[in-house]
C-alpha positions in Angstrom: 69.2 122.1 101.4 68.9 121.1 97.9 70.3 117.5 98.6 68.2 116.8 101.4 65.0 118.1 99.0 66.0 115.9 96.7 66.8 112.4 99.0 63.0 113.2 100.4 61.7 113.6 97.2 63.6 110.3 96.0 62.1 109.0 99.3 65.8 108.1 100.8 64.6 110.0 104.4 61.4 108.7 104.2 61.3 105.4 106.0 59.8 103.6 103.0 62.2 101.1 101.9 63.3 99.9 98.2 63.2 96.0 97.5 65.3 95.5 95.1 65.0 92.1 93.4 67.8 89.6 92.4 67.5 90.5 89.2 69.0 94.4 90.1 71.8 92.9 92.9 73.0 89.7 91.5 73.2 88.3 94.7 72.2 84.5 95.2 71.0 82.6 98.6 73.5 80.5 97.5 76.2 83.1 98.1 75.1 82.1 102.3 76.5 79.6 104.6 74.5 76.7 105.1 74.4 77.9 109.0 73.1 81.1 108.0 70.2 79.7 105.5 69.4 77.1 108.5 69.1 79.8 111.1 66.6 82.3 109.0 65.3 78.8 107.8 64.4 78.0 111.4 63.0 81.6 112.9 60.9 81.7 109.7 59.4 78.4 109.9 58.3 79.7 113.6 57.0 82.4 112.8 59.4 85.5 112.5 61.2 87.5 110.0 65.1 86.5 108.9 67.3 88.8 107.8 71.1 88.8 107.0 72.3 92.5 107.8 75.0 94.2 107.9 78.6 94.1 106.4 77.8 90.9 105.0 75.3 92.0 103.0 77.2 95.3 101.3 80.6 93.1 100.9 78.3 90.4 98.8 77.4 93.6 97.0 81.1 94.7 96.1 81.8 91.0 95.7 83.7 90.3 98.7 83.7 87.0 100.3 82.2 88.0 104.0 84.2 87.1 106.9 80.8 86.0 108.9 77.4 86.2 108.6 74.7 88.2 111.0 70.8 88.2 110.9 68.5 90.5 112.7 64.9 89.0 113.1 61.7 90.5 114.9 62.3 87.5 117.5 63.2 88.3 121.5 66.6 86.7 122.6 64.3 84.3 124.9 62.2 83.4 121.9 64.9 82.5 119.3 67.4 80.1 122.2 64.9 77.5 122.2 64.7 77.3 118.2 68.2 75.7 118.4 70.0 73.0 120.6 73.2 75.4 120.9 72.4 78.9 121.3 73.7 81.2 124.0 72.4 84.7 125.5 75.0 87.0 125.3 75.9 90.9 125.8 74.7 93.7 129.1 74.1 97.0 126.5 72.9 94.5 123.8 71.0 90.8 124.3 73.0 89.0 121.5 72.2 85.6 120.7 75.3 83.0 119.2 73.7 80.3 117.0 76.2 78.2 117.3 76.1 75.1 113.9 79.5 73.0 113.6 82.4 75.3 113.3 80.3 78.5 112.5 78.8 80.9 114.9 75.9 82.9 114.0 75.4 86.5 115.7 71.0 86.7 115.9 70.1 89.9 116.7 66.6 91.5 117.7 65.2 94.7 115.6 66.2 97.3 117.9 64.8 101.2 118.0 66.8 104.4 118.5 64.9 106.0 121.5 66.6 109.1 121.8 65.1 109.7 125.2 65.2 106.4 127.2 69.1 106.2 126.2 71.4 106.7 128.9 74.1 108.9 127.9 77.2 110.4 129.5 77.8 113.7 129.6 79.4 114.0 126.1 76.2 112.7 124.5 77.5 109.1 124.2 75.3 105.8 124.5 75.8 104.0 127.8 72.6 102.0 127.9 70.0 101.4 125.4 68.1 97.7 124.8 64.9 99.3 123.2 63.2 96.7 120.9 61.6 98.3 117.7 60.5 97.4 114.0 62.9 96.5 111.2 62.3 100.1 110.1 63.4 101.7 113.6 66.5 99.4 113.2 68.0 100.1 109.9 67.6 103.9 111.4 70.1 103.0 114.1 72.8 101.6 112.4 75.7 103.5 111.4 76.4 103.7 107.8 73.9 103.6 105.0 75.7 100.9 103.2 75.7 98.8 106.8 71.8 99.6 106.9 70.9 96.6 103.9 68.9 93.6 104.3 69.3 90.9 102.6 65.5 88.4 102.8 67.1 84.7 101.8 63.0 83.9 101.2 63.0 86.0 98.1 66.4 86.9 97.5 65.7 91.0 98.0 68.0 93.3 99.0 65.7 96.0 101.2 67.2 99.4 101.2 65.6 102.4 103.6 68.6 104.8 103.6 70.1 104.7 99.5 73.0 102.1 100.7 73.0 100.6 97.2 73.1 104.0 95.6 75.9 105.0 98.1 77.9 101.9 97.2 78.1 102.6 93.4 79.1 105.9 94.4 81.6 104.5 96.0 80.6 106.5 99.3 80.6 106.4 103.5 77.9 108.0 104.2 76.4 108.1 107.9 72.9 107.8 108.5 71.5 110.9 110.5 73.1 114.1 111.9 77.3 112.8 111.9 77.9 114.8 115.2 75.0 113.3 116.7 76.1 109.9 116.0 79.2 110.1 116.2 78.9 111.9 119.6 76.5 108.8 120.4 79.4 106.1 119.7 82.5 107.4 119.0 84.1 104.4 117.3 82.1 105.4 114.8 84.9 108.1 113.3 87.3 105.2 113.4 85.1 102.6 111.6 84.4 104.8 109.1 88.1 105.4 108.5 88.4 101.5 108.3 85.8 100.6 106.4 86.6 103.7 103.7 90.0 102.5 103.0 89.1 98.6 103.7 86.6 98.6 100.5 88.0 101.5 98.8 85.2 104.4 99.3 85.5 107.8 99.9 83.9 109.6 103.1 81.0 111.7 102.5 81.6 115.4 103.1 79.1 115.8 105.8 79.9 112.6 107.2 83.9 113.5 107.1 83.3 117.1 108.6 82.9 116.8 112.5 85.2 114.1 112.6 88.7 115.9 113.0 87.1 118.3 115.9 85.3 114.9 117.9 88.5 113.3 117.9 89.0 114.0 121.5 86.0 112.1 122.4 87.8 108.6 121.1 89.2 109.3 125.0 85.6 108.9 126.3 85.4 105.1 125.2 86.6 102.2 127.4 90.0 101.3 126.2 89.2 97.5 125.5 86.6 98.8 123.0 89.3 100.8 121.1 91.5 98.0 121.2 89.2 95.8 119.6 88.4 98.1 116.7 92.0 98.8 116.1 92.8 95.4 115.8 90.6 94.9 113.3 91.9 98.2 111.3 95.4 96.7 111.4 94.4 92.9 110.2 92.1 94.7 107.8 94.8 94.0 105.3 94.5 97.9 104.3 96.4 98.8 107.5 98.6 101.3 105.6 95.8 103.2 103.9 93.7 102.6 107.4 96.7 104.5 109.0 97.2 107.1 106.6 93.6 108.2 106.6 93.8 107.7 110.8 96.7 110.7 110.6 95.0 112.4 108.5 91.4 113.0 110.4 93.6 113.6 113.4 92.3 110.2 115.5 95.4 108.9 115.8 95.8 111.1 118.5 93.7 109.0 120.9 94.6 105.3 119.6 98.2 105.6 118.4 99.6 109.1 120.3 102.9 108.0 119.8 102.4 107.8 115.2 103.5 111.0 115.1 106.9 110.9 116.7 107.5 107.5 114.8 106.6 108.8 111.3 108.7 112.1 111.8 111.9 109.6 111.8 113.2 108.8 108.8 114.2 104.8 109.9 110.7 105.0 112.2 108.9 105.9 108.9 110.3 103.3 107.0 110.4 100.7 109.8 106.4 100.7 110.5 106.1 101.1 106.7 107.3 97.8 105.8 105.4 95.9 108.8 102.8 97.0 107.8 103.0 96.1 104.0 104.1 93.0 105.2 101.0 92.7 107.4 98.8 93.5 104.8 100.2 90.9 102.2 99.8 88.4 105.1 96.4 88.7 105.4 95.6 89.1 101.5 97.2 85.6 101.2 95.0 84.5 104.5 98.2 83.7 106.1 98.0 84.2 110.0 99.7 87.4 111.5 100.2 87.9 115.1 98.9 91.2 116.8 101.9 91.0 119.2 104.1 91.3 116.1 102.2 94.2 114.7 101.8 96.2 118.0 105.6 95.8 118.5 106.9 97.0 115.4 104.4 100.2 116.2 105.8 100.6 118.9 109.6 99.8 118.7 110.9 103.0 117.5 109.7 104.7 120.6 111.2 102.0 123.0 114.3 102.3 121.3 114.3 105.8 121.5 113.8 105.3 125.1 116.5 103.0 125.4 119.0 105.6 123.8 118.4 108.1 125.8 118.9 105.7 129.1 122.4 104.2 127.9 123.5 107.6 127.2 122.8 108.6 131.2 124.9 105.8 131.6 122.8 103.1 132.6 123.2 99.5 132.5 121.5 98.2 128.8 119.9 95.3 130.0 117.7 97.2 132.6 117.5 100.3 130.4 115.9 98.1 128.1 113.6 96.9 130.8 112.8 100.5 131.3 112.2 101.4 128.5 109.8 99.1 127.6 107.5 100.3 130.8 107.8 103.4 130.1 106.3 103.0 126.7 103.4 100.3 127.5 102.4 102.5 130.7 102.1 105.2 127.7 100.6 103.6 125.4 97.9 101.6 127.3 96.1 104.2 128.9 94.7 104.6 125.1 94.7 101.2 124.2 94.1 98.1 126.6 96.6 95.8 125.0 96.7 92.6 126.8 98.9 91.4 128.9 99.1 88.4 126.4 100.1 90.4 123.7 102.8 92.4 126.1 104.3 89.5 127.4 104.9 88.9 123.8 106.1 91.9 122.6 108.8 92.3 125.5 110.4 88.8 124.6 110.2 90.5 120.8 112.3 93.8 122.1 114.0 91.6 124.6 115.8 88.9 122.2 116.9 92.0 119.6 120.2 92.8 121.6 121.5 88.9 121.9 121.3 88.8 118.3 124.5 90.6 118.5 126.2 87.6 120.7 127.2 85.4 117.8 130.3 83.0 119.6 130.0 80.5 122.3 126.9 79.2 123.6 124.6 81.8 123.4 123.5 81.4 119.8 122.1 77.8 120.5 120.3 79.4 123.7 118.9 82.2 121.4 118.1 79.2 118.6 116.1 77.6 121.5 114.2 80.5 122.5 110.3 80.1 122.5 109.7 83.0 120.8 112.8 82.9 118.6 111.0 83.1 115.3 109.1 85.9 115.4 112.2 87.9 116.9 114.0 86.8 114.2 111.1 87.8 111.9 111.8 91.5 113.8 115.1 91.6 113.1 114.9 90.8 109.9 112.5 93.8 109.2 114.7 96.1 111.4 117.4 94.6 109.0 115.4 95.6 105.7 114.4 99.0 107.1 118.2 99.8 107.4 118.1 100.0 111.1 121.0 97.3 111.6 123.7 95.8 109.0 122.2 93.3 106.6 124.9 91.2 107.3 123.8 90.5 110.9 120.3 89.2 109.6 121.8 86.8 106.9 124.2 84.9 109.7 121.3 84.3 111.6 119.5 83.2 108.6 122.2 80.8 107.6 122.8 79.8 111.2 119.3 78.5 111.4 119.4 76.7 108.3 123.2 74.9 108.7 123.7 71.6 110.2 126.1 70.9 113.2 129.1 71.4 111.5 128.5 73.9 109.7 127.1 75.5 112.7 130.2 75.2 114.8 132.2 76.6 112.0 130.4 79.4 112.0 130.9 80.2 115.5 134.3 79.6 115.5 134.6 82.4 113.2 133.0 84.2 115.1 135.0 83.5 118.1 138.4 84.3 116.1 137.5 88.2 115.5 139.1 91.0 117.3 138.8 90.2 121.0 138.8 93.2 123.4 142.1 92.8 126.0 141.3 91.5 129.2 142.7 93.2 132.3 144.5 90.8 134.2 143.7 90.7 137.5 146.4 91.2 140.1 146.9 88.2 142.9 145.9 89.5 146.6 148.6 90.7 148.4 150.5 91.4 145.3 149.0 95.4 145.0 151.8 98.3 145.9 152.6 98.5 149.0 150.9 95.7 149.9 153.6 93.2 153.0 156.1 91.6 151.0 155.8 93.3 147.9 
């Protein structure tokens, strides 16, 4: 009670916004794009308001380079397409418009309301439907996060605040804006982008904002898989994926994104396995090297395939189609909660596939293997399954010097290889020549 006393009396509830100046943010129009200053350059000069929103204005804040830019104006979608010669219409639950100016794409949205009562909602309380078009005011109300609710005017370099997002980003706080269970209830990607976003810029959750989230989980069910997918792969190429994890397990959402965590990170070579891809992922991206998502989503998921693949050999079945087995078995699992693509897959078996020929090292078959499309990144997973202690060290530095060795060198190799302990062959009797068989 006394909090909320206080944030009306501070005017933070209010509706009546704080215009910070320059002078109090530090933050320059020449921080933008060119694409973004042409685009509010253009709406204003016909007659509408220009406003960069959203995470690019709070990372400019912390200092962060942003990714992209967005800007929300007071213009319909069929009033700001005919401002520029390539714009497209896009989105069913929200009209979007993509400014599109050389190699950037802008994202131009229209001030949208939160009309509690013309929203269609399922039965769990979440939005299915709502395209309501309201004042700037009625749209920094809707958003999610106070530090997501800033605008940023490029006219007069302000920073316009109607829900204490400055104040909450020198707390260092995720705060939501509104009831959490409502909201979160009303989108529940919500819980996970405040999980992302925390351990992506550092802050801590809000206590409020943190306290329905581990009972909602189960509604993480409730949203179409592809939407999941989409914000979990932007959690893992974060470049914070271990924190973003860690905190994921901890709130209980993994439950409904990553069901499978649990049994991974209870095993000691699991634990340590998904550790390192991840670290390695997330030194990737901090250098803005690329990372492949197929890469990612199989070392997540190897543990559990091999597992799988155990526990088939053991029953006595042939490896190659255990393998093959296994690896349904644990996509069919895991993409009722996530809609991985088939893309990505496809990928991923090759991946699992090529990890038991790395044990043929003599004849043929290691030139075949050398040749293999997605060699490189199965190499790349072996050498992590290599690291994590999962197979002998050794076995990762032949292929490394095999791939690196000329001809010769190569050959040599193979021929000692070849001159190990051979297994006895069983010679094959001639026909006719069996016991008992005429003329024996």
């Amino acid at each position: 009670m006394i909090k909320k006393f206080i944030r009306r009396v501070l005017g933070l509830d209010s509706g009546a916004p704080r215009r910070v100046p320059r002078s109090d943010h530090g933050v320059s129009r020449t921080r933008l794009t060119p694409a973004t200053l042409k685009v509010c350059d253009a709406l204003r000069d016909a007659g509408f308001a220009a406003y960069v929103v959203g995470g690019a204005v709070r990372d400019l804040l912390l200092g962060i380079t942003p990714k992209d830019f967005d800007v929300a104006t007071d213009a319909r979608p069929e009033q700001i397409k005919p401002l520029f010669s390539r714009a497209f219409i896009i989105g069913r639950r929200f009209r979007l418009v993509h400014v599109m100016l050389g190699q950037e794409t802008i994202e131009v949205s229209t001030f949208r309301a939160a009309d509690a009562a013309s929203a269609e909602k399922d039965q769990h309380g979440r939005v299915l439907r709502d395209n309501v078009f309201g004042s700037i005011e009625e749209d920094a109300k809707r958003r999610d996060f106070t530090v997501n609710a800033l605008y940023y005017d490029p006219a007069t370099e302000e920073v316009i605040d109607f829900h204490g997002g400055l104040g909450d980003l020198k707390k260092r706080l995720m705060r939501v804006i509104g009831d959490p269970e409502t909201r979160y209830r009303e989108d529940p990607v919500r819980m996970l982008r405040a999980v992302r976003l925390a351990a992506k810029l550092g802050l801590a959750i809000e206590a409020d904002t943190r306290a329905p989230i581990r009972g909602l989980a189960p509604l993480i069910d409730t949203v179409p898989a592809a939407r999941v997918f989409d914000e979990m792969l932007k959690l893992l190429l974060s470049g914070h994926a271990s924190a973003c994890l860690r905190q994921l397990r901890a709130e209980g959402l993994h439950k409904g994104v990553l069901p499978l965590l649990d049994v991974i990170l209870d095993q000691p070579l699991g634990e340590r396995f998904v550790t390192l891809a991840l670290a390695q992922t997330d030194e990737r991206v901090r250098a803005e090297r690329s990372v492949s998502p197929a890469f990612l989503f199989a070392a997540l998921l190897w543990h559990e395939v091999l597992a799988e693949w155990k526990a088939r050999l053991a029953r006595d079945e042939p490896p190659i189609p255990a393998l093959e087995q296994a690896m349904d078995t644990v996509l069919d699992a895991q993409c009722e909660k996530l809609a991985i693509t088939r893309k990505l897959t496809a990928t991923m078996r090759e991946v699992w596939a090529m990890q038991p020929r790395f044990e043929q090292r003599s004849g043929p078959r290691p030139y075949r293997l050398l040749a293999a499309e997605r060699f490189r990144m199965s190499y790349d997973f072996l050498a992590l399954r290599a690291a994590s202690g999962e197979v002998p060290e050794e076995l990762e530095a032949w292929w490394r010097s095999f791939q690196a060795a000329d001809h010769e060198t190569r050959s040599e190799m193979l021929l000692a290889e070849s001159t190990g302990p051979k297994k006895r062959r069983r010679r094959r009797r001639k026909q006719g020549a069996a016991a008992g068989a005429p003329g024996a």
